[in-house]
C-alpha positions in Angstrom: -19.2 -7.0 1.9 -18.4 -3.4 2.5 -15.5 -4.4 4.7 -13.9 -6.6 2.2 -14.3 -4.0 -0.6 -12.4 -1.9 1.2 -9.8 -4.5 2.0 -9.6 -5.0 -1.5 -8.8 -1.4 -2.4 -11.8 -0.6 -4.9 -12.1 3.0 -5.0 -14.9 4.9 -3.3 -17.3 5.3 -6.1 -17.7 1.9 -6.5 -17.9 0.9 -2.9 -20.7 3.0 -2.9 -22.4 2.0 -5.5 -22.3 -1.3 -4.5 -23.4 -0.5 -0.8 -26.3 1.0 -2.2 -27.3 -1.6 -4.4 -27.0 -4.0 -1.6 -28.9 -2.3 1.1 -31.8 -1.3 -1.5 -33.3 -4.3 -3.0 -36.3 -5.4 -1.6 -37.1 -9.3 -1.8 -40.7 -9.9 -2.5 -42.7 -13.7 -1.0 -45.8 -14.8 -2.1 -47.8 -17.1 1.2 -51.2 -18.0 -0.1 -53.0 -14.6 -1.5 -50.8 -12.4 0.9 -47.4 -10.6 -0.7 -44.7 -9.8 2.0 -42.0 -7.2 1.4 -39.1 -7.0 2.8 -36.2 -4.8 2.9 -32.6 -6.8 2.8 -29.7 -5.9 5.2 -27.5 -8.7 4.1 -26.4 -11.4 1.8 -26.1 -11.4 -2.2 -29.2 -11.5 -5.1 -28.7 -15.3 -6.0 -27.7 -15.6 -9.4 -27.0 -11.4 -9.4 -23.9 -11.2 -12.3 -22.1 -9.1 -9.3 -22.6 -11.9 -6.8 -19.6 -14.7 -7.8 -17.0 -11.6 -7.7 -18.5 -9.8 -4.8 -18.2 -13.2 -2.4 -14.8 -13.8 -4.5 -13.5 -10.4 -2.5 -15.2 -11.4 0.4 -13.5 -14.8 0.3 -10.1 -14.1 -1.0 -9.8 -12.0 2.6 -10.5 -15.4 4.8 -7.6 -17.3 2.3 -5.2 -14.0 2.8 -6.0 -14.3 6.5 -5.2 -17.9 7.0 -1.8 -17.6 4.6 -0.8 -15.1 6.5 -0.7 -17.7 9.7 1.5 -20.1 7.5 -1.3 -22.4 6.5 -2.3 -23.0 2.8 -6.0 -22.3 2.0 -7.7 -22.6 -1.3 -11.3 -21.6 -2.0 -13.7 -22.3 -5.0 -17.3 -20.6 -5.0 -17.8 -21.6 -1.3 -16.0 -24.0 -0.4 -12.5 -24.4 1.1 -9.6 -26.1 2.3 -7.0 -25.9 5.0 -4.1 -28.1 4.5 -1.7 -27.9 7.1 1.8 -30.0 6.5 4.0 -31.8 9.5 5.5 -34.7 11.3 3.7 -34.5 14.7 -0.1 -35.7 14.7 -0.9 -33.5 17.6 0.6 -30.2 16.8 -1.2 -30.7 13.6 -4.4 -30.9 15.1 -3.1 -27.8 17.6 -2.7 -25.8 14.5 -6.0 -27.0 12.8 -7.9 -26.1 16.0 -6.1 -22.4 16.1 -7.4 -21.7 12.5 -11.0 -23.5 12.7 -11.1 -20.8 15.7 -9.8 -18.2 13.8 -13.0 -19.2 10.7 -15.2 -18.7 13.0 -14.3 -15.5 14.2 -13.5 -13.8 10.9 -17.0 -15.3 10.0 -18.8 -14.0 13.4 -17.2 -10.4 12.3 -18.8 -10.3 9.1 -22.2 -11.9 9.7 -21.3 -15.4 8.2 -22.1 -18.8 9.1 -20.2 -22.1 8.5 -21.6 -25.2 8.8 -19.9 -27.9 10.8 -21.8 -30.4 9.8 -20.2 -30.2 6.3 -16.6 -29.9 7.3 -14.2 -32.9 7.5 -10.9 -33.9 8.2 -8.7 -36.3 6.2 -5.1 -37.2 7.3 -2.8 -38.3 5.0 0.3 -40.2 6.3 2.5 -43.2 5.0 2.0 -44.9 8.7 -0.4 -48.1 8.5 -2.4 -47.4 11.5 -1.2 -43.7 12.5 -2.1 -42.2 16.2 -5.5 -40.7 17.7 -5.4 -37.5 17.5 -7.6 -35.2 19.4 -11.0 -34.3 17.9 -11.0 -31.0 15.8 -14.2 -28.7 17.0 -16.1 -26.0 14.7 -18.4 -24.4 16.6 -18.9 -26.6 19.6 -19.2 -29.7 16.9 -16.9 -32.8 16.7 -15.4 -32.5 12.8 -15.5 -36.0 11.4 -13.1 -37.5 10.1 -12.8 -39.1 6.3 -10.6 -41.8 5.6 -10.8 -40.9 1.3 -11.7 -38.2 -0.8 -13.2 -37.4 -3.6 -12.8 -34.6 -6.1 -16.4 -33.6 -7.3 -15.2 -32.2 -10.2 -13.2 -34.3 -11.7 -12.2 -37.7 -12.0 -12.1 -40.0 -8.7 
């Protein structure tokens, strides 16, 4: 989080603020009759009003970082897309598995976590019956492949 606000230029003040607000808050679990305390050292307060803008900064620097290696990204809350345009299946795939690589290391630098298991892959071509092309990994997982989306927001 820190990291990103300073990415995103906010001025000192705030950054601190912010940082201090973070590493403060305590998050408090009930098990049976026992109350366990514990101090945070990362993540957001779900449903915090800062939260949706603080991951927003923390996001926009993963969608700078992949446009910056000639791929288009778009994010919403936290989800994403990588759409990556050509003619030739396997360079395609070359340059899907170059960024999936590069998500998981901007992740592993900032303490994040993706989940493979609800990532997919959809081609879209004009051929009938286009080529295999080699599997696309995230973190030592197989992506699977969709053959139709769906956009869960609006109309299908």
């Amino acid at each position: 989080m820190l990291k990103a606000l300073s990415e995103g230029e906010i001025i000192f003040a705030v950054r601190q603020w912010i940082s201090t607000l973070l590493q403060q808050r305590k998050v408090c679990v009930r098990v049976g009759d026992l109350l366990l305390y514990v101090i945070t050292k990362y993540g957001l307060p779900q449903g915090g009003g800062l939260s949706p803008l603080l991951w927003s900064l923390v996001a926009d620097s993963l969608l700078k970082w992949l446009s910056k290696h000639g791929v288009f990204a778009q994010g919403f809350a936290d989800d994403g897309v990588i759409i990556i345009v050509g003619k030739v299946l396997y360079i395609l795939s070359d340059i899907m598995q170059r960024m999936l690589r590069g998500v998981e290391k901007w992740c592993a630098d900032r303490h994040l976590s993706v989940n493979p298991s609800k990532t997919e892959t959809i081609l879209f071509t004009r051929k009938y019956k286009p080529e295999i092309i080699r599997p696309i990994i995230l973190l030592w997982k197989r992506i699977g492949a969709v053959h139709s989306g769906k956009i869960p927001w609006g109309h299908s």
